[in-house]
C-alpha positions in Angstrom: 94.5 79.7 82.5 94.4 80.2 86.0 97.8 81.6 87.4 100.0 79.3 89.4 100.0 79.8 93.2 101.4 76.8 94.6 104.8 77.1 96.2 107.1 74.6 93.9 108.8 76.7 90.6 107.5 77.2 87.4 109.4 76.7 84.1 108.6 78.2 81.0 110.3 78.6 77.6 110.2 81.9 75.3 111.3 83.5 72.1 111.3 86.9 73.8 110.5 89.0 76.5 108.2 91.6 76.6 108.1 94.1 79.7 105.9 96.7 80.9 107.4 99.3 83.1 105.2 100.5 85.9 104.7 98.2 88.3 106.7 95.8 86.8 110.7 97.4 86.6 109.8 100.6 88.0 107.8 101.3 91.1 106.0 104.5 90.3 103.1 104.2 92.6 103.7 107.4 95.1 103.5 109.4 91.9 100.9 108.1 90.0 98.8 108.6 93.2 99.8 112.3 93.6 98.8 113.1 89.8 95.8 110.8 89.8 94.1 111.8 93.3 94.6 115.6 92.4 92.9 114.9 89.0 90.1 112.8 90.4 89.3 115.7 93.4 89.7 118.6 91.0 86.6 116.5 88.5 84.7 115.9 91.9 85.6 111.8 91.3 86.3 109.3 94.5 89.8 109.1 94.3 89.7 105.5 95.2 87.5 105.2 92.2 90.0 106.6 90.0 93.1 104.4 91.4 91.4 101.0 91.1 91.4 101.9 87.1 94.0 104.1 86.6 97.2 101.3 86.1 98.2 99.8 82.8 96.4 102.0 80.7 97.1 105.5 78.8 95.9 108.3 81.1 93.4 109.2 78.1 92.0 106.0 78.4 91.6 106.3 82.2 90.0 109.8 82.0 87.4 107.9 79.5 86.3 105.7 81.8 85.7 107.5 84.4 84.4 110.4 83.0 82.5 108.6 79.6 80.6 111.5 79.1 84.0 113.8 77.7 84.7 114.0 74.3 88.0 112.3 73.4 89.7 115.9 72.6 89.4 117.1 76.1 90.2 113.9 77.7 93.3 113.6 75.2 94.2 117.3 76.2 94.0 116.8 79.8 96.3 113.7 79.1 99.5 115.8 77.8 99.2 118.1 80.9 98.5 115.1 83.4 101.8 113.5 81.4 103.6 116.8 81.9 103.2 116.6 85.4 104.0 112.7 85.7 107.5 113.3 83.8 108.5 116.2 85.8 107.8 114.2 89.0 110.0 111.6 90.1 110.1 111.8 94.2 109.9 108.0 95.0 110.3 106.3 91.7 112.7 103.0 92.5 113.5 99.7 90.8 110.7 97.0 91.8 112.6 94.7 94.1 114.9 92.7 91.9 114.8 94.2 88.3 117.9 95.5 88.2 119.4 92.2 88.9 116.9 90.9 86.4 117.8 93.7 83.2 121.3 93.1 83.7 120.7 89.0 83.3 118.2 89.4 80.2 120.5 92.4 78.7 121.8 90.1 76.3 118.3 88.4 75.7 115.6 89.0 73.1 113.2 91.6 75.1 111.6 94.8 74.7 109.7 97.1 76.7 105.8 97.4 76.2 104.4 100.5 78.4 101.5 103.0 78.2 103.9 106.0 79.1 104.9 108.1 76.6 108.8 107.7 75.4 109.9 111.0 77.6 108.0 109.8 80.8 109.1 106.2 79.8 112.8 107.7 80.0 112.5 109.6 82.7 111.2 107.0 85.0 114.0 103.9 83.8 116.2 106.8 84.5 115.1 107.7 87.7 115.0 103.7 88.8 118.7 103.4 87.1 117.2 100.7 85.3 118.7 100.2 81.2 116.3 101.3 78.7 115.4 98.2 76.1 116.6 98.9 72.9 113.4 97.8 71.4 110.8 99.9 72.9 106.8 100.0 72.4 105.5 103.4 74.2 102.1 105.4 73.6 102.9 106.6 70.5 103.6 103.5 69.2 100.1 102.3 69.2 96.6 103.6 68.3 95.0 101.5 70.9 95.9 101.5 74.9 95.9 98.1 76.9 94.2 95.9 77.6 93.8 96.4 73.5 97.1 94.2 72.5 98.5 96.0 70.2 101.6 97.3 71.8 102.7 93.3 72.8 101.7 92.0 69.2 103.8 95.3 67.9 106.3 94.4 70.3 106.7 90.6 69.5 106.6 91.9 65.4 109.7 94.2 66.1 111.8 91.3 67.6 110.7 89.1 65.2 109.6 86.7 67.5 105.5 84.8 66.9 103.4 85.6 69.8 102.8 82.5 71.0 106.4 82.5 72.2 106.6 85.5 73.8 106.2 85.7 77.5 104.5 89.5 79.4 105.8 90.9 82.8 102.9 92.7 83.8 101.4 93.9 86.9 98.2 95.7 86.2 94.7 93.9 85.0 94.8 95.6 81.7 98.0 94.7 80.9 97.4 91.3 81.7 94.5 91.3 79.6 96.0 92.5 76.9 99.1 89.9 76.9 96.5 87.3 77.1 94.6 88.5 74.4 98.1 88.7 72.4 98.2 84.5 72.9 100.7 85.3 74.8 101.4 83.7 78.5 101.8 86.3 81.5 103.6 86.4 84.5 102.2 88.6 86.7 104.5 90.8 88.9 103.7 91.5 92.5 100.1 92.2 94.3 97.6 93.8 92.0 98.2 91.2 89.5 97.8 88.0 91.8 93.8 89.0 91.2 93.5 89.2 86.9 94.6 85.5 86.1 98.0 85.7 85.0 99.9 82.4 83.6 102.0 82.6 86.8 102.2 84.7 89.4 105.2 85.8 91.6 105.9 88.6 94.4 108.8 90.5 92.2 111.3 90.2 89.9 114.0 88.3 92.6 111.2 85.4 91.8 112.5 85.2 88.6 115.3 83.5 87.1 116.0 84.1 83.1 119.0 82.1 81.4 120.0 81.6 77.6 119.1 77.9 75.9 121.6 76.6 73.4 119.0 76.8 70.7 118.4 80.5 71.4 115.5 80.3 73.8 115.2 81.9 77.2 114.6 79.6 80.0 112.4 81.7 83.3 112.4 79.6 86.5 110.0 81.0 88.9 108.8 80.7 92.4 105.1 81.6 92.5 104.0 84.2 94.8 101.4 83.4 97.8 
């Protein structure tokens, strides 16, 4: 389904939410750049290259693309140490404009967070954005597959207890909005790298997005499409 870009709102209906974090809470860019561009030099790799993949996914699954060649040990290994240096860097990590508005109005909602960071860099990073960690939480050890594989939102949706069909993604990479798709899930996509992978609906940030409790335990999203 092609995403919504016209300039009237959007309503949809869901069991649950289910949230990735970079890109979509947490703004994480300026450090995912520094890692990735000194990895990509240091393999002799177009660092442009390496950016246009490097969102949504685990950093193994990254490294595999790029460099298909590897065996999955050393791209696995070079993983830990590129999440070592992710975690230990947080210089320019904030809240994408409007989450923290938006976690403190679904806090009472069903959600849970979906991400391809580990649970340590997944901490540190909510932390660093003062954002609330989800109780329910899907991170890379969760899953034996990254996105766009589904697992992680179908694992997600099975630990709130909630069919897939009525959850709704927040996702702002094309992997991750592959993967919710594949999931049978709908997708809003969150601000300007996901306008391009056909999300449900797309809007600018999360101050596009309204969330409200429905008497028969629903959540109701109102949203202004982005341009």
């Amino acid at each position: 389904m092609p995403a919504h870009t016209a300039s009237a709102r959007v309503v949809l209906t869901a069991r649950a939410l289910l949230l990735d974090m970079d890109g979509t809470l947490v703004n994480s860019d300026a450090v995912v750049e520094r890692c990735w561009r000194a990895w990509a030099l240091s393999h002799g790799l177009d660092p442009q290259e390496a950016l246009k993949v490097v969102h949504g996914r685990q950093g193994h699954a990254t490294m595999a693309l790029l460099l298909p060649e590897r065996p999955t040990e050393l791209n696995r290994a070079e993983n830990a140490e590129m999440l070592a240096r992710e975690t230990a860097d947080t210089d320019g990590v904030v809240p994408v404009a409007g989450a923290p508005e938006f976690m403190a109005t679904i806090s009472r909602l069903p959600h849970a967070l979906v991400t391809s960071a580990d649970a340590a860099l997944a901490g540190v990073r909510m932390a660093a954005a003062a954002l609330p960690m989800p109780e329910v939480r899907i991170t890379a050890e969760s899953v034996g597959a990254s996105k766009p594989d589904p697992e992680g939102f179908l694992k997600g949706a099975a630990e709130l207890g909630v069919d897939p069909a009525d959850c709704v993604v927040f996702e702002d990479s094309g992997a991750g909005i592959a993967a919710g798709l594949a999931a049978g899930m709908r997708v809003i996509g969150i601000g300007p790298r996901a306008a391009a992978h056909g999300p449900t609906v797309h809007v600018d940030d999360l101050t596009a997005v309204r969330a409200e409790a429905v008497a028969d335990g629903s959540v109701r999203l109102t949203l202004t499409p982005g341009r």
